[in-house]
C-alpha positions as CSV (number, residue, x, y, z in Angstrom):
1,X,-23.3,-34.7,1.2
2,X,-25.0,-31.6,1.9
3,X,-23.9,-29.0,4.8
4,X,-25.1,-28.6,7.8
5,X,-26.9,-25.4,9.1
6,X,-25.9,-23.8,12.0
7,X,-28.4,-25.6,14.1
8,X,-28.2,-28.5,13.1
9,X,-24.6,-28.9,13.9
10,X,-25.6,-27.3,17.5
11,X,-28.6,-30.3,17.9
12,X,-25.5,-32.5,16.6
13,X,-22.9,-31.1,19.5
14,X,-26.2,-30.9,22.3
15,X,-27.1,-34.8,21.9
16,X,-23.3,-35.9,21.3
17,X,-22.8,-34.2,24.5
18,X,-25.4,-36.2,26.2
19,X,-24.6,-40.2,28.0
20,X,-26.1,-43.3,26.9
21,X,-28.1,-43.0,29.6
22,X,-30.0,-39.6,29.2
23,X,-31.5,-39.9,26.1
24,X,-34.8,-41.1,25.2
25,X,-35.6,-43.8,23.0
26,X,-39.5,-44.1,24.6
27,X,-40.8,-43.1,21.1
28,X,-38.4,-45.3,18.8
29,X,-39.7,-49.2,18.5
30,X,-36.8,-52.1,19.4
31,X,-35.4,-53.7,16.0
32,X,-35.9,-57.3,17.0
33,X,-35.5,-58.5,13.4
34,X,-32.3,-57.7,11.2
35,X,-32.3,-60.2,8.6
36,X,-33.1,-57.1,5.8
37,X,-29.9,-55.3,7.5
38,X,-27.6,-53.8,4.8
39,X,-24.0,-53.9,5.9
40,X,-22.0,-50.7,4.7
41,X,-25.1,-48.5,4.0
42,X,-24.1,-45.8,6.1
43,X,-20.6,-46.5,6.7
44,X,-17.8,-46.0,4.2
45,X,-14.0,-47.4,5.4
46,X,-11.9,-44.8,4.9
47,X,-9.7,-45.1,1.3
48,X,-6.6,-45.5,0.8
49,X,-5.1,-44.9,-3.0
50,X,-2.4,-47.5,-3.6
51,X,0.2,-48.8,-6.5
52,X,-0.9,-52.3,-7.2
53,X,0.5,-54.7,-9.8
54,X,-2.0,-57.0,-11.4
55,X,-1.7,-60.1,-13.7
56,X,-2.9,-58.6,-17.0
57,X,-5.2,-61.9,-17.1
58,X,-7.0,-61.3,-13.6
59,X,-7.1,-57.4,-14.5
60,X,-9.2,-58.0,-17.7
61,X,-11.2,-60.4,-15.7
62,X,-11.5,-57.6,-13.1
63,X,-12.8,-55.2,-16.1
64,X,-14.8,-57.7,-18.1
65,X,-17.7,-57.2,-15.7
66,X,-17.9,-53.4,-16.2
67,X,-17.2,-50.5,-14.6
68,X,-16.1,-51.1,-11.0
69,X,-12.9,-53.3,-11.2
70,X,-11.2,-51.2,-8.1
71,X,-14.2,-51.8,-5.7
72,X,-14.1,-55.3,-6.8
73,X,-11.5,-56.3,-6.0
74,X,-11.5,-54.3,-2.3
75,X,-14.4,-56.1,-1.9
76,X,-13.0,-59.9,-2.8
77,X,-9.6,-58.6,-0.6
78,X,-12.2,-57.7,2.3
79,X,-13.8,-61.6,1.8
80,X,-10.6,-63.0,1.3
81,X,-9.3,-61.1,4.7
82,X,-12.8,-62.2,7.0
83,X,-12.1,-65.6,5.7
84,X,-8.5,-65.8,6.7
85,X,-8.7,-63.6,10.0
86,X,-11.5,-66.8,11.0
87,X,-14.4,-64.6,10.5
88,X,-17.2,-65.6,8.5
89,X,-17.9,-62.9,5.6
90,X,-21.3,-61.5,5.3
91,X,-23.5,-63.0,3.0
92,X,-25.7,-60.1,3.1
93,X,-22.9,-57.8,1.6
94,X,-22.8,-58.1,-2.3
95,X,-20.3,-57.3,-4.8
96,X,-20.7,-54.1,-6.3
97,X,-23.3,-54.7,-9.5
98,X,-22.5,-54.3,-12.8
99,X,-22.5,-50.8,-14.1
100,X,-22.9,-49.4,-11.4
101,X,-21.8,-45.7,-10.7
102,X,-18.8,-46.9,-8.3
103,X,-15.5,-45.5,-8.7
104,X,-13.6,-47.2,-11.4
């Protein structure tokens, strides 16, 4: 991510500053329709590193798709967790593709 100049972290602080209420939204069109939505675009969960011990048959399972075994499997915990917690998981959210330049 690139840095910000100095104005635009000032426009940042000026409109952060401002209530729900006082900004203007005249010029932007209502988004009625969010069926092409992508979940997780913008936001990114915060990462945690952690030690985790794997069956040697799941973990070449994990790898035998490519590149991306660690976001992987955060993403079938993250299912697994919705599913559990009575949530339904998002069918628009996809596991990571194969060979894709994620972390792994």
């Amino acid at each position: 991510m690139r840095n910000l100049t100095r104005e635009q972290r000032r426009d940042i602080r000026a409109i952060a500053a401002k209530r729900d209420a006082e900004i203007d939204f005249s010029d932007a069109a209502e988004v009625l329709d969010w069926s092409g939505a992508e979940m997780g675009k913008f936001y990114r969960p915060r990462k945690q590193p952690v030690t985790l011990r794997l069956d040697a048959d799941v973990l070449a399972w994990l790898k035998s798709t490519g590149r991306g075994y660690q976001t992987r499997v955060n993403f079938l915990l993250r299912h697994a967790m919705a599913r559990m917690q009575g949530r339904p998981s998002s069918a628009r959210r996809r596991s990571p593709q194969r060979g894709a330049a994620a972390k792994g």
